[in-house]
VOSEDO-153621 format. One line per 5 residues: number of its first residue (from 1); their letters; for each residue x negated, y negated, z of C-alpha. Coordinates in steps of 0.25 Angstrom, whole numbers, plus 5000, padded with zeros to 4 digits. Layout:
% VOSEDO-153621
NUM	a	X Y Z ~ ...
***
This chain:
% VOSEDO-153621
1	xxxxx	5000 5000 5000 ~ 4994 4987 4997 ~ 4993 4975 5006 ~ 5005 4968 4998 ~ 5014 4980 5001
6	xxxxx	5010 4979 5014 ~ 5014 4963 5016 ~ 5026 4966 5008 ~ 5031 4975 5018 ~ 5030 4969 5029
11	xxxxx	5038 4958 5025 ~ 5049 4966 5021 ~ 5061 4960 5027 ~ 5071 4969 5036 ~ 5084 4970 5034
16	xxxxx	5095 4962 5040 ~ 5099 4975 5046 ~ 5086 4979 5052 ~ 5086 4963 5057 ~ 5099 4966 5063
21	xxxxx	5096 4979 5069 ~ 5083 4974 5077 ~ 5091 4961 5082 ~ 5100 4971 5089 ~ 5091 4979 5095
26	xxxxx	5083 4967 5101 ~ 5096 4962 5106 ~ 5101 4976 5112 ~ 5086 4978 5118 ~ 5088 4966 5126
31	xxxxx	5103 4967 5129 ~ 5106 4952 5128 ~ 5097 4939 5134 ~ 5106 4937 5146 ~ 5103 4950 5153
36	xxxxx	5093 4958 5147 ~ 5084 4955 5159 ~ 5093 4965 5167 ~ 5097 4955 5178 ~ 5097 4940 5184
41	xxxxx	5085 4934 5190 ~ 5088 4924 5201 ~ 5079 4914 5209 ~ 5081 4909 5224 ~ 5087 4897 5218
46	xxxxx	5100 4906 5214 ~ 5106 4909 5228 ~ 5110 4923 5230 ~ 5119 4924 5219 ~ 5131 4929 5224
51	xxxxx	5141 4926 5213 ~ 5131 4934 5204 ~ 5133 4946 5211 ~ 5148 4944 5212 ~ 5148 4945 5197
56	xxxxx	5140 4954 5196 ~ 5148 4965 5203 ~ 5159 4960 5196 ~ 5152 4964 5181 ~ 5161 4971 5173
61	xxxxx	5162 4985 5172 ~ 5171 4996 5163 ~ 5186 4994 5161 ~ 5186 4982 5171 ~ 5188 4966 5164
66	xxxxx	5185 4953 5170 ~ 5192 4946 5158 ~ 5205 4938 5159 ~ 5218 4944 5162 ~ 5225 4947 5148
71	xxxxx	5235 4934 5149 ~ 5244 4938 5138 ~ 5249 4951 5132 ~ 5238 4952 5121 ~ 5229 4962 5117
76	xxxxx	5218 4954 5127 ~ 5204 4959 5124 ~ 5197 4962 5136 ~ 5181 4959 5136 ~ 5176 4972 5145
81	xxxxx	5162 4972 5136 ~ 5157 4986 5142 ~ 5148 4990 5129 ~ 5146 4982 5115 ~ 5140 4979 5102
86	xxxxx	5135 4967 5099 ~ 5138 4964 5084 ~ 5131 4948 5078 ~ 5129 4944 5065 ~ 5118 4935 5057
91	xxxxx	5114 4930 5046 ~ 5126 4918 5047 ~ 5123 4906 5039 ~ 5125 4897 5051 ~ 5124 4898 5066
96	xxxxx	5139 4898 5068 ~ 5141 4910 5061 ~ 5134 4919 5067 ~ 5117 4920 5068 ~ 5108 4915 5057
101	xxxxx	5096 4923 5060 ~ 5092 4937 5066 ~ 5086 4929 5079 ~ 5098 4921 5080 ~ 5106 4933 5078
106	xxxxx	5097 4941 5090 ~ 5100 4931 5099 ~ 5114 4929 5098 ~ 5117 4944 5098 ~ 5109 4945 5111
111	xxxxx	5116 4934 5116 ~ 5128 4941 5114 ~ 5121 4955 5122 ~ 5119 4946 5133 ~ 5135 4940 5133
116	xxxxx	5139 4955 5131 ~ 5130 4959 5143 ~ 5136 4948 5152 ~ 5149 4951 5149 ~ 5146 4964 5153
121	xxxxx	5144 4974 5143 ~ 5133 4981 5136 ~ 5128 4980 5123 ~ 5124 4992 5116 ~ 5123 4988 5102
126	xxxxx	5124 4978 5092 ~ 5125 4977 5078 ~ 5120 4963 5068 ~ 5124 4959 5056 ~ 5117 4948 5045
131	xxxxx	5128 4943 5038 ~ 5132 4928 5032 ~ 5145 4927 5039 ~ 5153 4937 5048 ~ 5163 4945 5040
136	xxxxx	5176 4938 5041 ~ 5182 4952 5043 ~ 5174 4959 5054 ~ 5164 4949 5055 ~ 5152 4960 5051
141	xxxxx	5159 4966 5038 ~ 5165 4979 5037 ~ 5152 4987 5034 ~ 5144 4981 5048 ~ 5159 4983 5057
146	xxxxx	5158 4997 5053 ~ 5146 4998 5057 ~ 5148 4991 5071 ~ 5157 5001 5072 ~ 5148 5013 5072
151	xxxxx	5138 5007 5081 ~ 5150 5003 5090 ~ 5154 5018 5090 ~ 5142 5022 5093 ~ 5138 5015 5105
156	xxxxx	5150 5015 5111 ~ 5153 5002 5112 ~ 5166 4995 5116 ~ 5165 4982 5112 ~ 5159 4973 5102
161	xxxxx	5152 4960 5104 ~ 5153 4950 5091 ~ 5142 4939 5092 ~ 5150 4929 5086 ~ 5165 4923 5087
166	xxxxx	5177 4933 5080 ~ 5189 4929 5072 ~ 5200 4937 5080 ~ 5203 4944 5064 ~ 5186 4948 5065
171	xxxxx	5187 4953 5080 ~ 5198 4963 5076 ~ 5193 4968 5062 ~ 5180 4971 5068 ~ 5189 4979 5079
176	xxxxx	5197 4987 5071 ~ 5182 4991 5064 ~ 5174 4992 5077 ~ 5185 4998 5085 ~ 5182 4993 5099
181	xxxxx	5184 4978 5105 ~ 5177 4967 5099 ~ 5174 4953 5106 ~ 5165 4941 5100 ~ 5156 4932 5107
186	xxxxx	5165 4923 5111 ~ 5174 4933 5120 ~ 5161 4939 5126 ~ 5157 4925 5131 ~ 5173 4923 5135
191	xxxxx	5174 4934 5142 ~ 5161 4931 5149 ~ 5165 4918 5152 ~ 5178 4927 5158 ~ 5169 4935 5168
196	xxxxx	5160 4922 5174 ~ 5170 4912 5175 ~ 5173 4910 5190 ~ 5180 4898 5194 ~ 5194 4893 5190
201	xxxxx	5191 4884 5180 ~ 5181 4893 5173 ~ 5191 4905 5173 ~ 5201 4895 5167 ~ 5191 4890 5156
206	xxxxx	5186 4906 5151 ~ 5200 4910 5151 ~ 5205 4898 5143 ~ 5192 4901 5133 ~ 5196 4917 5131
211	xxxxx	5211 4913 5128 ~ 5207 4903 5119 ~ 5198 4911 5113 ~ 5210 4923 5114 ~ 5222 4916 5108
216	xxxxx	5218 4919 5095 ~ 5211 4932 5096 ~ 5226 4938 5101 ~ 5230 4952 5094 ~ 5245 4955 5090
221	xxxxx	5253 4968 5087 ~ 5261 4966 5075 ~ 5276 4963 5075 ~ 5278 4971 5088 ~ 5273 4958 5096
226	xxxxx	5285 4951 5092 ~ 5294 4945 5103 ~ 5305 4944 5094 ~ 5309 4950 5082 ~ 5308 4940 5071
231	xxxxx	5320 4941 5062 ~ 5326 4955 5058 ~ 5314 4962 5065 ~ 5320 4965 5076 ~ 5330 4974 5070
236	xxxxx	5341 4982 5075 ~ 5342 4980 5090 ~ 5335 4968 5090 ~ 5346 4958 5092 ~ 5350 4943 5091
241	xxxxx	5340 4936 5098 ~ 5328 4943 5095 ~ 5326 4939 5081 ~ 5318 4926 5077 ~ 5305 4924 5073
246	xxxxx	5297 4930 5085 ~ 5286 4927 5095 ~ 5275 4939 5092 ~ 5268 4942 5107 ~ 5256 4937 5102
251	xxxxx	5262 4923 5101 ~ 5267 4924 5114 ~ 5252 4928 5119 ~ 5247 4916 5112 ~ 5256 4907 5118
256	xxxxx	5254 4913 5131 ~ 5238 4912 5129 ~ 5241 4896 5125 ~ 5249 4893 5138 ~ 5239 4900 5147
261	xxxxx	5228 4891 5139 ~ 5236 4880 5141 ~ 5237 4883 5156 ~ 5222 4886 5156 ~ 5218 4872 5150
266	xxxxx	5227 4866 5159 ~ 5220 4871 5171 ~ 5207 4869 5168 ~ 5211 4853 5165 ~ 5218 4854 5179
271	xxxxx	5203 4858 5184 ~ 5195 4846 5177 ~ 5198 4837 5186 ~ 5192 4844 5199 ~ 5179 4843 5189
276	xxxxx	5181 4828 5185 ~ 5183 4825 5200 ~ 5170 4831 5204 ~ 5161 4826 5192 ~ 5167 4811 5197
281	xxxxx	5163 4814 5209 ~ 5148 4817 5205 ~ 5149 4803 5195 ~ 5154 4795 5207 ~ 5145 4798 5215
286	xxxxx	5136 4796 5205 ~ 5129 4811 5205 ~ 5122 4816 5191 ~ 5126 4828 5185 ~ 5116 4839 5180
291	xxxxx	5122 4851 5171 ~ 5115 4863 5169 ~ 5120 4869 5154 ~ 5114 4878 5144 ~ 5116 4889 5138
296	xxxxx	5120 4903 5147 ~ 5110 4913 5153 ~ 5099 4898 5154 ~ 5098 4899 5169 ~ 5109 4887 5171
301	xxxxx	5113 4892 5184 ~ 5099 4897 5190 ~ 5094 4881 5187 ~ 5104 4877 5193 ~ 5102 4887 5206
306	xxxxx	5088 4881 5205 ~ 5091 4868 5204 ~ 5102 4867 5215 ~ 5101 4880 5223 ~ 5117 4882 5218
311	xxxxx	5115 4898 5218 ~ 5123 4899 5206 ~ 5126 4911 5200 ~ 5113 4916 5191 ~ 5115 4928 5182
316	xxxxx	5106 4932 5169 ~ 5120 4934 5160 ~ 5126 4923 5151 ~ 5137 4914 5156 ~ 5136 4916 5171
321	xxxxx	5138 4903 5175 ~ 5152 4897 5168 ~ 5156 4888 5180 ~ 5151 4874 5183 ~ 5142 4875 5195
326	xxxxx	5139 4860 5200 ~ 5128 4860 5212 ~ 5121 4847 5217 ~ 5106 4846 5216 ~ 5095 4835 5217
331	xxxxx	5085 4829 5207 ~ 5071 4828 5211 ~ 5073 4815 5215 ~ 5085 4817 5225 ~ 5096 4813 5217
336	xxxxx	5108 4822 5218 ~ 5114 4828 5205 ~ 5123 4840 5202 ~ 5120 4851 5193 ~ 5131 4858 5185
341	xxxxx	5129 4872 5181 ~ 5137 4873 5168 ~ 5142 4885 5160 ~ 5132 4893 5150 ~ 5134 4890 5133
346	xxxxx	5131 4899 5123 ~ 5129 4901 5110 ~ 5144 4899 5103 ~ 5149 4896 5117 ~ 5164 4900 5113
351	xxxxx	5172 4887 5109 ~ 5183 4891 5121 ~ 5173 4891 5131 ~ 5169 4879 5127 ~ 5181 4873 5127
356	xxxxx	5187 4880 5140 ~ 5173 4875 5148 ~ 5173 4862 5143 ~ 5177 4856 5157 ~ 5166 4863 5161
361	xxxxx	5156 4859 5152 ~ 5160 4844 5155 ~ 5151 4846 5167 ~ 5140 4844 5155 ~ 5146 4832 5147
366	xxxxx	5146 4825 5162 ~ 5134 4828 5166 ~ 5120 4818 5169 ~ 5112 4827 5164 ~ 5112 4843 5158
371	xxxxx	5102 4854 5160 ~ 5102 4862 5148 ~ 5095 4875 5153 ~ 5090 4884 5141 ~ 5086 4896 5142
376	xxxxx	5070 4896 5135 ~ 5069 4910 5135 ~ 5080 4914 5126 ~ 5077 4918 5113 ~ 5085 4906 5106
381	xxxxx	5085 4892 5116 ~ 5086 4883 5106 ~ 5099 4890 5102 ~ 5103 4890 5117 ~ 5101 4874 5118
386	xxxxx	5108 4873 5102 ~ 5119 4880 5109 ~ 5122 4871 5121 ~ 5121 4858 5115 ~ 5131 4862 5105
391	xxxxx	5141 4866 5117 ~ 5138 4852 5122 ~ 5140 4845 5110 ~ 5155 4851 5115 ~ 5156 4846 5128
396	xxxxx	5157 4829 5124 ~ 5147 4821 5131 ~ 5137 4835 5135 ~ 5128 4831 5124 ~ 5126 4817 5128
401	xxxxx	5122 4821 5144 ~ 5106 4821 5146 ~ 5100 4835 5144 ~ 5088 4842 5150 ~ 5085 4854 5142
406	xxxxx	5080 4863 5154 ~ 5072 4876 5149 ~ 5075 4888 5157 ~ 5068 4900 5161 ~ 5055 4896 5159
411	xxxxx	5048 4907 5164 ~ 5055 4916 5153 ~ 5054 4910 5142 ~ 5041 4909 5132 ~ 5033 4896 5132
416	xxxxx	5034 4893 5118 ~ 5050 4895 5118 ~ 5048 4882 5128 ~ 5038 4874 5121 ~ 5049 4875 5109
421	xxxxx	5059 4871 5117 ~ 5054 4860 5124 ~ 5047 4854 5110 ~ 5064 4856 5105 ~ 5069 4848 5119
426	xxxxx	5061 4838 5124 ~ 5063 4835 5137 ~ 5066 4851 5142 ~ 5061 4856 5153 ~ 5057 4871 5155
431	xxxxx	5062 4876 5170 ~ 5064 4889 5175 ~ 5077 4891 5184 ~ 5070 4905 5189 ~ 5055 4900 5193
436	xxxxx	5058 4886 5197 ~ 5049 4881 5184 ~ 5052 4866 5180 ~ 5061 4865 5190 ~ 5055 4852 5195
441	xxxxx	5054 4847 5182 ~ 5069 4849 5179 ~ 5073 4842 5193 ~ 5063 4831 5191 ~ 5070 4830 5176
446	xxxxx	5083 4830 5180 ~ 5081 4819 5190 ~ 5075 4810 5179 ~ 5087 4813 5169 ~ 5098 4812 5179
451	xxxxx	5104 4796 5178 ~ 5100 4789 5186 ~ 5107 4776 5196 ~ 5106 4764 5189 ~ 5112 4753 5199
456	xxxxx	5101 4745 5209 ~ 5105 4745 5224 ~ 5099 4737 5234 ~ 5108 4737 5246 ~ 5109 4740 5260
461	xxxxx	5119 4750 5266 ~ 5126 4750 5278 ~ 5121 4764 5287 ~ 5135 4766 5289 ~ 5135 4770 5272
466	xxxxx	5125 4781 5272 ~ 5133 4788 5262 ~ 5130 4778 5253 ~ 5116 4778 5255 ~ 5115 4794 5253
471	xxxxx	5122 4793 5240 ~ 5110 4782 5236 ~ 5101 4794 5240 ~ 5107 4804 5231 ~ 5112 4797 5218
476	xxxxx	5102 4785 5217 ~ 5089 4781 5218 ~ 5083 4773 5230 ~ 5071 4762 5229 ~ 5072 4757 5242
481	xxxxx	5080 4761 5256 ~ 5079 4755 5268 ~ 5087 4755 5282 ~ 5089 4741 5287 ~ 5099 4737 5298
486	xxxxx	5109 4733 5289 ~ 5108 4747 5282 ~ 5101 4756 5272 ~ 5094 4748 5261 ~ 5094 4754 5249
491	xxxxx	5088 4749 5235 ~ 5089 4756 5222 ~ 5098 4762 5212 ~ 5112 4769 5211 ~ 5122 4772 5201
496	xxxxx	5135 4761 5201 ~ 5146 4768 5210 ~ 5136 4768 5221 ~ 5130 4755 5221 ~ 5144 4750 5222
501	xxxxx	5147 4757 5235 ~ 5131 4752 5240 ~ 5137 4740 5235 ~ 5149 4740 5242 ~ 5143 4746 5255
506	xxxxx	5132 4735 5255 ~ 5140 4724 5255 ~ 5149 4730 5266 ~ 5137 4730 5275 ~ 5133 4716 5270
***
């Protein structure tokens, strides 16, 4: 053989088929990013993590649900994800189709083994296809569902895992081919939103978010849904009365699913206020806001355990934390702030979760400042950072709030991966919420982009107003302070609410 056939075989491409088959195996070698380390890794910082282990004996298990109580009389698809495929396609002309590339391809479809695993199911094979566009019919094409089919068989598997969003027509064709249940994206992120939600308001929000996303996915049976018997259908035995046009049952479902959407909205307007009142509170007193956001699994909660001692709930799994967690801390220059832990995005975050969390995700739009924690070891966090600006650019006002981009898990992730990073974001910071690493340099950070007072004092306050002066101590900034018998002296700078109340106080005691 000569060296010219030597160098012609070795560029020989590979097949789309053997790309796929390869992109499958790495993802199943690894079982997903979120929990292919086999466990959670805690630091002293977290408390002793009791709700951790609550949800933890309450993981799912054969032939029990933790999904919502069917509220109608449909066929309601209950999500017990015990053992899956994962199916994903590539080769889409543009991102919102599906993945471009092989890599993009890897590291959605291991994304989607890492929902899967935290829903609590496992993974036992997958199957990707390169393809333009998803088959209208079966989204894979007849010759590739067959297929899926076979492998589906084989294994065992009883449910399968579609890494994209499914018309209802495409959920039930590929069904009748595959002959088990089949979910998309979107209702494994719903129904794990469904398992973490714990406080009223977020229970209201997922279940509004999985009827919204079940009204139009509803199934019927034919003419023997009907109410009524529509003109001479009835028959003999009928009778006056039950003739007209008829209400089918899965009308009445839908209007029944409308009217508990309606109530659902309603109460989640009805708990707004509460919200309002507080965040009011927090301005009026003229205390900054810091939200932690970013995209799920990129150690939001454990920087906030480390930042404030809270002992939030920290588990290696996506979406563990989806209600607003709201702690007080101090800058490194004693002023006080709050810190908002805030609910994890992802990748195509589903539009009803959006919508349904949008009172949550105010807590952003009126922030001081926002912690955008990314995860620098994941294989893709420029996709991460791509992915949570663009559910900002939903929540009106997020994008103009002051952003630190705050790279986490620094002792994971490799040097060049950050150097990349920090040349894309000036300004980030690498930390690690684990180790302690460029803690300091993030408080130190934070107190210099926090706003700051902008109204000079220079007054003297009666002893009888201490209150007063411990609030100069925690929201502004003092020059001077002096005790004289007339009271304290205190020169320096507040915001305007306050200075009117020294204001006030001093001329009382003058």
């Amino acid at each position: 053989m000569t060296r010219q056939e030597e160098n012609d075989e070795v560029v020989v491409p590979r097949s789309a088929q053997e790309v796929a088959d390869d992109v499958v195996a790495r993802v199943l070698a690894r079982a997903g990013t979120a929990r292919h380390d086999g466990g959670t890794i805690h630091s002293s910082y977290d408390g002793d993590q009791l709700e951790l282990e609550e949800r933890t004996s309450l993981r799912r298990v054969a032939g029990l649900s933790t999904e919502l109580e069917d509220v109608t009389e449909v066929e309601y698809r209950q999500l017990r994800l015990e053992r899956v495929v994962l199916v994903g396609i590539w080769g889409a002309p543009s991102s919102e189709e599906g993945a471009t590339t092989a890599e993009e391809a890897e590291i959605s479809l291991r994304e989607l083994a890492a929902l899967a695993e935290t829903a609590g199911s496992e993974v036992l094979d997958g199957l990707l296809q390169r393809r333009r566009n998803p088959d209208p019919g079966t989204f894979l094409g007849s010759g590739k569902a067959a297929e899926l089919a076979s492998v589906v068989a084989a294994v065992g598997a009883d449910t399968v895992v579609v890494d994209a969003e499914l018309a209802p027509s495409q959920r039930r064709a590929l069904e009748d081919v595959v002959r088990v249940k089949v979910i998309d994206r979107t209702a494994l992120i719903l129904d794990i939103f469904a398992q973490h939600a714990k406080s009223r308001e977020g229970k209201a929000q997922v279940e509004l978010a999985q009827l919204e996303y079940l009204l139009p996915r509803l199934r019927g049976w034919g003419d023997s849904m009907s109410r009524q018997a529509g003109g001479q259908v009835g028959g003999a035995g009928a009778g006056m009365g039950s003739r007209g046009p008829g209400e089918t049952k899965i009308e009445l479902d839908r209007r029944r699913i409308r009217d508990r959407m309606a109530k659902l909205r309603r109460e989640i307007a009805a708990m707004e206020p509460a919200r309002v009142t507080k965040r009011a509170n927090r301005k009026r007193h003229a205390i900054p806001s810091v939200a932690i956001a970013g995209y799920t699994n990129a150690g939001k909660s454990s920087l906030l355990n480390r930042l404030t001692g809270a002992g939030v709930l920290v588990e290696n799994a996506l979406f563990a934390t989806l209600d607003p967690t709201v702690r007080r801390a101090e800058a490194a220059d004693g002023r006080v702030f709050t810190l908002t832990d805030t609910v994890g995005f992802v990748r195509s975050l589903p539009h009803q979760l959006v919508e349904a969390f949008r009172s949550s995700l105010e807590e952003v739009a009126d922030a001081d400042l926002v912690l955008h924690v990314v995860d620098a070891s994941h294989p893709d966090p420029e996709g991460q950072i791509s992915a949570v600006r663009h559910v900002f650019a939903d929540i009106p006002g997020a994008m103009d709030v002051p952003e630190i981009i705050v790279l986490n898990k620094a002792d994971l992730a490799q040097p060049d991966v950050v150097a990349r990073l920090r040349s894309q974001e000036p300004g980030a910071i690498v930390v690690s919420a684990h180790t302690g690493e460029g803690i300091d340099e993030l408080q130190a950070l934070i107190a210099d982009q926090l706003p700051r007072p902008g109204v000079p004092v220079d007054v003297v306050i009666p002893y009888d107003r201490g209150d007063l002066v411990n609030r100069v101590h925690l929201h502004g900034e003092i020059d001077s302070e002096e005790h004289t018998p007339a009271g304290t002296a205190l020169r320096g700078r507040v915001d305007e609410s306050l200075a009117a109340e020294l204001a006030e106080a001093a001329v009382r005691a003058g």
